[in-house]
BAZA-107811 format. One record per residue (C-alpha): residue in three letters; chain; x, y, z. Coordinates in pm, 1 decimal, always signed. Each point is the difference from the previous one (the first is absolute). Example, Ala and Ser with C-alpha at 12.3 -4.5 7.8 and 13.67 -1.06 7.14 Angstrom:
drenfi residuo:ALA cadena:A X:+1230.0 Y:-450.0 Z:+780.0
drenfi residuo:SER cadena:A X:+137.0 Y:+344.0 Z:-66.0
! end
This chain:
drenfi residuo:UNK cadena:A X:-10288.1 Y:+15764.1 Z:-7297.2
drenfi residuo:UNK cadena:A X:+13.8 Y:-317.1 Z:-212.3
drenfi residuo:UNK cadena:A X:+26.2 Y:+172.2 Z:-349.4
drenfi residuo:UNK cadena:A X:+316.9 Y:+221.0 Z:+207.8
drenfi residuo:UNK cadena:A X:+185.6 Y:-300.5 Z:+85.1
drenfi residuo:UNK cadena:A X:-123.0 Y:-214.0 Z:-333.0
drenfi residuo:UNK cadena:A X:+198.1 Y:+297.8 Z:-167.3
drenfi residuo:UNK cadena:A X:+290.1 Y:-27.5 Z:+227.5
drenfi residuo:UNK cadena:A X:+23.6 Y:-366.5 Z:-72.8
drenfi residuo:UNK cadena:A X:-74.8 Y:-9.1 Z:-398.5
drenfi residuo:UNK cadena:A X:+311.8 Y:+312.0 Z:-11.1
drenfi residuo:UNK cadena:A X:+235.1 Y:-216.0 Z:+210.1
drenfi residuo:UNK cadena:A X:-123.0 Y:-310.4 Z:-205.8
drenfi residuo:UNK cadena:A X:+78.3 Y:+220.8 Z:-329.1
drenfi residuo:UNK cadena:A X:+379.0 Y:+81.7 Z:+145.3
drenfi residuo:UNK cadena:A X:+57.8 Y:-350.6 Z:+61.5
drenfi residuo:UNK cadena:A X:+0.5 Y:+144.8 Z:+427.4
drenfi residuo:UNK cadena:A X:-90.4 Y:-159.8 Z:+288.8
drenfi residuo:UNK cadena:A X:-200.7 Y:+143.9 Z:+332.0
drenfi residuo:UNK cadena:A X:+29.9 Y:-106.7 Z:+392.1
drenfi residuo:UNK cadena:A X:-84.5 Y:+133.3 Z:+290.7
drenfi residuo:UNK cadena:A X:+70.4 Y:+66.1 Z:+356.8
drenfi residuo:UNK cadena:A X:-283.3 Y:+111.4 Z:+250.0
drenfi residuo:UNK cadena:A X:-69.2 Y:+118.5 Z:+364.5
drenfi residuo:UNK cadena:A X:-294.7 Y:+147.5 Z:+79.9
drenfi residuo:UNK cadena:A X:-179.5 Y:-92.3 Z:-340.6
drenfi residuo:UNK cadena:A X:+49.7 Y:-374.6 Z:+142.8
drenfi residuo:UNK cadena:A X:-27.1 Y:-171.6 Z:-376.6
drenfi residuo:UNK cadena:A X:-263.3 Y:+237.8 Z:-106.1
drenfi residuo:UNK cadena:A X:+265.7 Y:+118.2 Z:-294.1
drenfi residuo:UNK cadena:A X:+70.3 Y:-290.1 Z:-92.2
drenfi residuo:UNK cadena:A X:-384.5 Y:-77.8 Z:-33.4
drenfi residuo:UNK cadena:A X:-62.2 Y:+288.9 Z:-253.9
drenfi residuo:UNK cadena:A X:+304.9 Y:-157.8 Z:-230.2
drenfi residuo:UNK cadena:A X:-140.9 Y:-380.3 Z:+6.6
drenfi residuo:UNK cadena:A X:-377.4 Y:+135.2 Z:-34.2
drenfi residuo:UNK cadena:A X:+139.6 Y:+82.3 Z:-352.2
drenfi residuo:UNK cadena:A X:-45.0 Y:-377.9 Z:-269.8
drenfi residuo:UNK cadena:A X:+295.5 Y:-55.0 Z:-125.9
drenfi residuo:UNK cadena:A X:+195.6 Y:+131.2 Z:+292.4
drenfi residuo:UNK cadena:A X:+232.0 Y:-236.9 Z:+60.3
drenfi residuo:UNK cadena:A X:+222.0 Y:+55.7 Z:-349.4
drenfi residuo:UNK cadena:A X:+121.1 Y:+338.2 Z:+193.4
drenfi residuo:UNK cadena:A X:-67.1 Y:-48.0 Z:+371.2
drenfi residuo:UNK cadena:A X:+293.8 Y:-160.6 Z:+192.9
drenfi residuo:UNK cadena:A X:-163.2 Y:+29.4 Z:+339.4
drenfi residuo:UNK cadena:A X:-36.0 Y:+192.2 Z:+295.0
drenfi residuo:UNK cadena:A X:+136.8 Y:+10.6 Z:+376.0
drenfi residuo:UNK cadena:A X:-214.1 Y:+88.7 Z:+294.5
drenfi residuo:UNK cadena:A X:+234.1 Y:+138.2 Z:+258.9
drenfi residuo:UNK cadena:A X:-226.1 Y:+102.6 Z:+296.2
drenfi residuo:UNK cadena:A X:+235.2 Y:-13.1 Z:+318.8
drenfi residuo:UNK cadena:A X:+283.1 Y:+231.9 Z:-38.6
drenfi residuo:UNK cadena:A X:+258.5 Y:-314.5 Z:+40.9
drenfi residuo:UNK cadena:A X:-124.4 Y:-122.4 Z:-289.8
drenfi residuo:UNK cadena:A X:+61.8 Y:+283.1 Z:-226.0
drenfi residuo:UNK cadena:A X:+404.7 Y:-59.9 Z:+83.8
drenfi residuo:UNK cadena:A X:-21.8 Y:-372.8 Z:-25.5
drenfi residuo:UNK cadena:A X:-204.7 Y:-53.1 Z:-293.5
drenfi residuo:UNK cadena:A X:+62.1 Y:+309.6 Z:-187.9
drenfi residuo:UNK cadena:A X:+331.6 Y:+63.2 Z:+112.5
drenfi residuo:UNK cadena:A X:-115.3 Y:+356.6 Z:+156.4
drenfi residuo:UNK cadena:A X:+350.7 Y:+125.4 Z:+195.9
drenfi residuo:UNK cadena:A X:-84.6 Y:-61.1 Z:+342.8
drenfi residuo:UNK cadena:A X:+168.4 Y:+353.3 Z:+40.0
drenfi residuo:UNK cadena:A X:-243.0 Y:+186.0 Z:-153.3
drenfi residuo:UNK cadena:A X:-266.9 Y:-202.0 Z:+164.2
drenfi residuo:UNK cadena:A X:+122.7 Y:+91.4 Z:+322.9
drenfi residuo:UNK cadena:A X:+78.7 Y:+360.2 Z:-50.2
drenfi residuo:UNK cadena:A X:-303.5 Y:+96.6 Z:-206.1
drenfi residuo:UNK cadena:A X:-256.6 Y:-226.7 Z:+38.0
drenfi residuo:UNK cadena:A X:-208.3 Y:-249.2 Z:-256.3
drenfi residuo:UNK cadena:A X:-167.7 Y:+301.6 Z:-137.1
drenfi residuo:UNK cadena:A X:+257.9 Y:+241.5 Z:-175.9
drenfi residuo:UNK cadena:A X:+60.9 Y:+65.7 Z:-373.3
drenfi residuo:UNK cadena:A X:+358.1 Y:-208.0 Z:+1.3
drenfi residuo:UNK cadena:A X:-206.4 Y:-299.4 Z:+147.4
drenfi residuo:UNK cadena:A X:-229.2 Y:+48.6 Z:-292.1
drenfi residuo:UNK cadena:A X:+242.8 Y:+13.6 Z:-225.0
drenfi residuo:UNK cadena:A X:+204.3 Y:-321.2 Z:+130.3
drenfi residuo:UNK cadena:A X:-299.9 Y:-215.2 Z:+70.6
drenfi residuo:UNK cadena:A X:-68.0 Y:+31.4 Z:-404.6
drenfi residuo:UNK cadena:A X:+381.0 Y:-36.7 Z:-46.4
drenfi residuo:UNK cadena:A X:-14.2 Y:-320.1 Z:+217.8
drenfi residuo:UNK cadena:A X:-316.0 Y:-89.3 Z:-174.7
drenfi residuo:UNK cadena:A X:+147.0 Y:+30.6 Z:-368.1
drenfi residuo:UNK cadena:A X:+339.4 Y:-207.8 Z:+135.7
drenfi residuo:UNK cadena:A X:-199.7 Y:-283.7 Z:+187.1
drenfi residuo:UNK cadena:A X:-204.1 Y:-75.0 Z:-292.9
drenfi residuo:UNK cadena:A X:+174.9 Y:+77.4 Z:-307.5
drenfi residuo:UNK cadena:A X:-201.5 Y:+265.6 Z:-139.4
drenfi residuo:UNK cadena:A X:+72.8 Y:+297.7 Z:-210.5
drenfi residuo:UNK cadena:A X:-235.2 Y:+251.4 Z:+186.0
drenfi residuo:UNK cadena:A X:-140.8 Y:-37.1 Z:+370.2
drenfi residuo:UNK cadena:A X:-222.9 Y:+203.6 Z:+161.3
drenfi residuo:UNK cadena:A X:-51.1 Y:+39.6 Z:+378.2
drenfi residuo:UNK cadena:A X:-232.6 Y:+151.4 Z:+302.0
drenfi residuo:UNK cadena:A X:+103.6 Y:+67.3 Z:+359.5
drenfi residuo:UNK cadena:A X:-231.7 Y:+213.5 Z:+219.0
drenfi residuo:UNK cadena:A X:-245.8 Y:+61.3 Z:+299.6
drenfi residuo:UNK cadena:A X:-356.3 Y:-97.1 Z:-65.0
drenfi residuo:UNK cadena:A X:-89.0 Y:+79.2 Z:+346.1
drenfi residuo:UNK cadena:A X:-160.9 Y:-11.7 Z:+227.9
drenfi residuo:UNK cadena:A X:+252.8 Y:+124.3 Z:+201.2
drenfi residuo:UNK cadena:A X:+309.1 Y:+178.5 Z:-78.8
drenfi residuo:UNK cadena:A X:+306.0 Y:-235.6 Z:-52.6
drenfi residuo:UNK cadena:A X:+384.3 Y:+92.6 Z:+88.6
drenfi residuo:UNK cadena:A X:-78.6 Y:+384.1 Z:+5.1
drenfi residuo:UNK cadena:A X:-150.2 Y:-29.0 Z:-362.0
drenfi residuo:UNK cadena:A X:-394.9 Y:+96.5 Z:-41.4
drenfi residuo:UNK cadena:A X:-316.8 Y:-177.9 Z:-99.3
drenfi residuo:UNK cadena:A X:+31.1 Y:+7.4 Z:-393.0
drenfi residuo:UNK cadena:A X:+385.4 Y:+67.8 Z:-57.5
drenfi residuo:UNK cadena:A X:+67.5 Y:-201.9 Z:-247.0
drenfi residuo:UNK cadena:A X:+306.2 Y:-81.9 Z:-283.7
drenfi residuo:UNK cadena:A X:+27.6 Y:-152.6 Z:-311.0
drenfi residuo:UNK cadena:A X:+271.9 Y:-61.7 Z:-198.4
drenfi residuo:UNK cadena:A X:+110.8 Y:-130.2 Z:-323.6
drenfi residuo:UNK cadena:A X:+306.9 Y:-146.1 Z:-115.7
drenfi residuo:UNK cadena:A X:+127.6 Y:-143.2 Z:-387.3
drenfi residuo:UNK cadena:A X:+267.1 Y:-58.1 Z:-190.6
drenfi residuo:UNK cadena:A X:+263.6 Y:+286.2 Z:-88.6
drenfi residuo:UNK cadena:A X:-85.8 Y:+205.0 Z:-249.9
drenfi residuo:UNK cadena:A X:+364.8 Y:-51.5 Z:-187.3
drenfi residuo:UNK cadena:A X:+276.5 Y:-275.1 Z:+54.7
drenfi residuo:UNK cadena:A X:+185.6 Y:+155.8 Z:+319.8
drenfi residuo:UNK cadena:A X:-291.2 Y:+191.6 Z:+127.6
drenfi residuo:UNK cadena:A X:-136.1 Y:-38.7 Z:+333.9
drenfi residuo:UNK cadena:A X:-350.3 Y:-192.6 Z:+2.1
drenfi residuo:UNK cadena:A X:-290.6 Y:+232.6 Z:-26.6
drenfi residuo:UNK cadena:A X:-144.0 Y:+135.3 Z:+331.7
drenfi residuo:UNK cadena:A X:-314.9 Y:+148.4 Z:+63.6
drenfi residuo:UNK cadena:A X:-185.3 Y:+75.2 Z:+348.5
drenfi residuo:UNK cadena:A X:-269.2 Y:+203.4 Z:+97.3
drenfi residuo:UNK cadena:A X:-141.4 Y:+67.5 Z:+347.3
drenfi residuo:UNK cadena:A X:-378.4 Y:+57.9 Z:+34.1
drenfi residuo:UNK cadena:A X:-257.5 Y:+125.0 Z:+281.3
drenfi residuo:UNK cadena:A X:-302.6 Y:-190.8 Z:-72.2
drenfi residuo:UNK cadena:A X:-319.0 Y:-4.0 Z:+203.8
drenfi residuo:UNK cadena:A X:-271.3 Y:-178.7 Z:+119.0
drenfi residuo:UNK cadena:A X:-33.7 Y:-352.3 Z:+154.9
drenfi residuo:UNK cadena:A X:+272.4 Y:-249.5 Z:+19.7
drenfi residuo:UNK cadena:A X:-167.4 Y:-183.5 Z:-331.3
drenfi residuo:UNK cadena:A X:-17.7 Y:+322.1 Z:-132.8
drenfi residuo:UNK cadena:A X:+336.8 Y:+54.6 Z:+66.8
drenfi residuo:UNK cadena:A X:+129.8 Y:-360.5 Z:-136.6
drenfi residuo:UNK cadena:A X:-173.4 Y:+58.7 Z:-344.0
drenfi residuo:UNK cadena:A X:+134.7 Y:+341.7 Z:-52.5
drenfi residuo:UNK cadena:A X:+375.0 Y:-144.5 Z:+61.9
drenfi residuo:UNK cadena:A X:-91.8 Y:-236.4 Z:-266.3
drenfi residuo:UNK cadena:A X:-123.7 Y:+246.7 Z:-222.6
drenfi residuo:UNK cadena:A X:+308.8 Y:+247.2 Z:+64.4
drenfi residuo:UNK cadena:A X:+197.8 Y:-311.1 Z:-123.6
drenfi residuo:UNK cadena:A X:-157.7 Y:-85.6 Z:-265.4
drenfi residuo:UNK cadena:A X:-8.8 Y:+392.9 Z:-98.2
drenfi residuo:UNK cadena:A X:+360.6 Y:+33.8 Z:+40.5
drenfi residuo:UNK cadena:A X:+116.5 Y:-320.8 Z:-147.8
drenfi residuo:UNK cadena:A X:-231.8 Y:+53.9 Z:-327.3
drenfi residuo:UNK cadena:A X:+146.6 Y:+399.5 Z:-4.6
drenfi residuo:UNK cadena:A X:+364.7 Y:-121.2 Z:-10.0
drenfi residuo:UNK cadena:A X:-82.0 Y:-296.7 Z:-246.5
drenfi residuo:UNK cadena:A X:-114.4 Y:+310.8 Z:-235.9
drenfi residuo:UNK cadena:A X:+316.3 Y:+228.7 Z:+5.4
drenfi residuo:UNK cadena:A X:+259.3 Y:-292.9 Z:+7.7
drenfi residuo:UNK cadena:A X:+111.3 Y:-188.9 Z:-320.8
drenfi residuo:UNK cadena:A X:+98.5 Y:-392.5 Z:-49.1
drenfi residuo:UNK cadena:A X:+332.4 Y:+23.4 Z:+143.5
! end
């Protein structure tokens, strides 16, 4: 995964961009695959690890509405935990996991439902700030699990780094 996210950062680095990110049941692992890069630090801001569900509304400033009617792991969490994440530490793009890595079901969800999202700057002056989230079923163990919502953000954050343009 290192030459994925060494590709991420030299394109971001390239654009003059920066990267955070905001994580639940990766617990810092995504934030590990961007500072395993050398160099990292000229494009990674720095990451939030927001395991209990409070913590997504206080830290990331997740609406404690949609934490209460949906749950931590829903698409517009996703999405707001890398909004929160781009906000709280002044980055251009932010990516983000929320999930179940088992071993039990959580809040009606399953063992390996899992979101990631990512969110950067409007593609015009006026636009709203890009959104992307995708919801996957992955299987296996709960490490299993945790690596696979790293890769599906570093998959989806490198796929919408490749179809956008410098704003």
């Amino acid at each position: 995964m290192t030459s994925d996210t060494e590709t991420i950062l030299t394109t971001l680095a390239a654009r003059g961009e920066t990267l955070a990110v905001a994580e639940s049941l990766t617990g810092g692992l995504l934030a590990a695959a961007f500072v395993e890069v050398p160099g990292a630090s000229r494009v990674f801001r720095g990451g939030i690890v927001a395991y209990a569900t409070a913590l997504k509304a206080t830290l990331l400033g997740v609406p404690a509405p949609l934490l209460d009617a949906h749950g931590p792991v829903d698409p517009s969490v996703a999405a707001a935990l890398a909004a929160g994440a781009r906000e709280r530490c002044g980055s251009d793009w932010a990516a983000a996991t929320t999930g179940v890595a088992g071993p039990d079901p959580q809040a009606g969800q399953p063992v390996g439902r899992v979101y990631v999202a990512v969110v950067g700057p409007p593609a015009a002056h006026g636009e709203p700030e890009r959104v992307e989230v995708r919801e996957f079923t992955l299987e296996g163990d709960r490490p299993a699990i945790r690596r696979g919502a790293v890769r599906a953000a570093v998959d989806l954050l490198a796929e919408t780094l490749a179809v956008t343009l410098t704003p």
